[in-house]
C-alpha positions in Angstrom: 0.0 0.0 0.0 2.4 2.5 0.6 4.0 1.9 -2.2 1.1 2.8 -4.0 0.6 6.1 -2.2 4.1 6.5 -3.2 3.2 6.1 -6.7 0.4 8.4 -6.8 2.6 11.1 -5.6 5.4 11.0 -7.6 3.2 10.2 -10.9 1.6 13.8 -9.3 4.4 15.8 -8.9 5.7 14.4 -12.2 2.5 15.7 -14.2 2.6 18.9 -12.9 6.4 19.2 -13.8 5.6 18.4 -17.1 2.8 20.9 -17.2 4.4 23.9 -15.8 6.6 24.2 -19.1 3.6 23.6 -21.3 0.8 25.6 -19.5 2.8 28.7 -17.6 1.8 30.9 -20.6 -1.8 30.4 -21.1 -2.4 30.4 -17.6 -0.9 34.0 -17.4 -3.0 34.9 -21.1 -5.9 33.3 -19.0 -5.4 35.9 -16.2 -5.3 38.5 -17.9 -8.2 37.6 -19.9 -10.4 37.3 -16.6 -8.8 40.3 -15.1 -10.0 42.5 -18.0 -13.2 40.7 -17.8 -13.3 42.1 -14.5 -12.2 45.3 -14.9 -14.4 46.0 -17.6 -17.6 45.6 -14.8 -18.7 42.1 -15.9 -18.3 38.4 -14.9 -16.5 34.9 -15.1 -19.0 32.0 -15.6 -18.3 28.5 -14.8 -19.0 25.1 -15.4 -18.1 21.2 -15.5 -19.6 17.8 -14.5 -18.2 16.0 -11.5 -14.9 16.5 -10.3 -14.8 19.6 -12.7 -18.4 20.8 -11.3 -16.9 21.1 -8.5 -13.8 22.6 -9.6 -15.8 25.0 -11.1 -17.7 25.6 -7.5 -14.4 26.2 -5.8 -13.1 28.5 -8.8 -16.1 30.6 -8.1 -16.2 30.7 -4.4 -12.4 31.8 -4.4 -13.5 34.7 -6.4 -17.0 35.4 -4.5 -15.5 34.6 -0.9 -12.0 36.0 -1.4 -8.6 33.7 -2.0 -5.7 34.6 0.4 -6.0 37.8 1.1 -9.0 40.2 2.3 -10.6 41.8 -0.5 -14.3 42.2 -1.9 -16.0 40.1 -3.5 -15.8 39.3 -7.1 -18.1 38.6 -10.0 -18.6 34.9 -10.5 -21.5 32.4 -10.7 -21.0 28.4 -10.9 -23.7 27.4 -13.4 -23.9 23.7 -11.3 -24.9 24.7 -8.6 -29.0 25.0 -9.0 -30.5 21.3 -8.9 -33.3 22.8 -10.0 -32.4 24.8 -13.0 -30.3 21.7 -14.1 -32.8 19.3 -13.9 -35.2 21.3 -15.2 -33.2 21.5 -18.3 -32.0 18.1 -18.3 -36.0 16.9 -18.0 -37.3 19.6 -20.7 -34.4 19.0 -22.8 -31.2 17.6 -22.9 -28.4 17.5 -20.5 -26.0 18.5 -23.3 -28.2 21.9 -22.9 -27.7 22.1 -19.3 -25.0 24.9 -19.1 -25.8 26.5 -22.5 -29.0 27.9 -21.4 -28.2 29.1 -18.2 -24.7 30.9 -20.3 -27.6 32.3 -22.6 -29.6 33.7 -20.0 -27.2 34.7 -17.7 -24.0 35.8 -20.0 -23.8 38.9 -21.5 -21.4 40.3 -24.3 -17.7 40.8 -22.3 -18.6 38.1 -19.7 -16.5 35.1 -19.5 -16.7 31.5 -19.3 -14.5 29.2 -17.5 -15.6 25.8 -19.4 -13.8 22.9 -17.5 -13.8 19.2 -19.1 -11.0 16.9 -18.5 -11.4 14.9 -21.3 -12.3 17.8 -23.6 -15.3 15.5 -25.0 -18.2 16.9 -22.3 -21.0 17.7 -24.6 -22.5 20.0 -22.5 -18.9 22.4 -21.9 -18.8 22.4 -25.6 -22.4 23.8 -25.9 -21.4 26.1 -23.7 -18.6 27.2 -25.2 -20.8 27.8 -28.4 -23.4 29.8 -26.5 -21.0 31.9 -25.0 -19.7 32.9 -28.7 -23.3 33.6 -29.5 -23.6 35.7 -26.3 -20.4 37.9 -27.4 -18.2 36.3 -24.5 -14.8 34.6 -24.8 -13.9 31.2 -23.1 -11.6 29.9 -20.8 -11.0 26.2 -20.9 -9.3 23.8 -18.9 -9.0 20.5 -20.7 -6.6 17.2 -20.7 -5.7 14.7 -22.8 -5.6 15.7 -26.7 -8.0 18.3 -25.9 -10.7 16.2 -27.2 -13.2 17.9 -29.4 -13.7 20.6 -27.0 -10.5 22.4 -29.0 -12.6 22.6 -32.3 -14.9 24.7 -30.8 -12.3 27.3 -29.5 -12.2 31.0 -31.6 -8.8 32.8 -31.3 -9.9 34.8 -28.5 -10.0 31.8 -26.4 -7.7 30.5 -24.1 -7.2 26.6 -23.8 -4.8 25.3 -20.7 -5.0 21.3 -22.1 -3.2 19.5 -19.2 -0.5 16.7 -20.6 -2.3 13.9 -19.1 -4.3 11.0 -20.3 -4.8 9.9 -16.2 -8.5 12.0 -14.9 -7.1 12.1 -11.4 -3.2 13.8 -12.4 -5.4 16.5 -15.2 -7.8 17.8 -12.2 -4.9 17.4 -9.7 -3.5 19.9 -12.2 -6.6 21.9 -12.8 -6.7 22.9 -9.1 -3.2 23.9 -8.8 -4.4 26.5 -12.1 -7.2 27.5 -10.7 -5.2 28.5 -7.4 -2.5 30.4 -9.7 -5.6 32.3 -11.6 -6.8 33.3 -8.5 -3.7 34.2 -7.2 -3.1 36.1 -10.2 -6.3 37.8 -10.5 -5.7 39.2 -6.8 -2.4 40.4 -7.9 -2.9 42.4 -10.7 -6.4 44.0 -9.0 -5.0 44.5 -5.3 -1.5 44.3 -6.2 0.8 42.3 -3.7 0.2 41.0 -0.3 
């Protein structure tokens, strides 16, 4: 067993070595792009199923609640969060549509989405994605794998942080060390340093 454990941390560590080459740039473009979002007096959508749902959850209470530092609150709204709204959706339509509507109703031209999927192949993300474009936002989207067909769906505006992983557990290990350093980030450049 502790082998095992053993394992698990060093195939960890070893991801995230890999990544921080790969990803440091878009993670700093995706900053900045939520930053401006910000700045500009509107908000950061999120979503994902699962692990990432809830990645998307914590992404958005860091930003609501505050990070590491005392600051107020900003703009940010987890569209998994209402049962009712997503079964709703997922009764009346489809759960592809799940997060797609809420980004229609909800998202408004210079908003932002945060679209999480670590496989890159969540049908719902994607229709997200697509009705952000529609709703004049650009997206921010943390992937793994190849991507998946997620990337297709991507304008040049948008930002993709595609973690080099095929392993779920190492790509959201990964996504939550990014969503920390966005956070982190986004503090900096708005309250400067602590």
């Amino acid at each position: 067993m502790k082998h095992r454990i053993e394992q698990h941390f060093n195939d960890s560590i070893a991801t995230k070595q890999r990544a921080l080459g790969i990803l440091s740039d878009a993670i700093d473009a995706a900053a900045r792009s939520m930053v401006r979002t910000i700045m500009q007096g509107h908000k950061i959508l999120s979503c994902g199923n699962g692990g990432s749902a809830g990645d998307a959850q914590h992404f958005s209470s860091e930003m609501l609640n505050r990070f590491e530092r005392e600051r107020r609150g900003l703009p940010a709204i987890a569209l998994s969060t209402d049962t009712s709204t997503l079964t709703s959706i997922a009764n009346d339509y489809s759960y592809d549509h799940v997060f797609a509507r809420q980004v229609r109703a909800l998202g408004t031209p210079g908003d932002l989405l945060l679209g999480i999927s670590t496989s890159g192949r969540s049908a719902n993300v994607i229709e997200a994605v697509d009705a952000a474009h529609e709703q004049g936002m650009d997206a921010v989207v943390l992937s793994g794998r190849d991507g998946g067909t997620l990337r297709a769906h991507l304008n040049d505006a948008d930002i993709e942080i595609c973690v080099p992983s095929d392993v779920t557990a190492r790509i959201q290990e990964v996504h939550l060390l990014v969503i920390h350093c966005l956070c982190d980030l986004i503090d900096r450049q708005l309250f400067g340093e602590l």
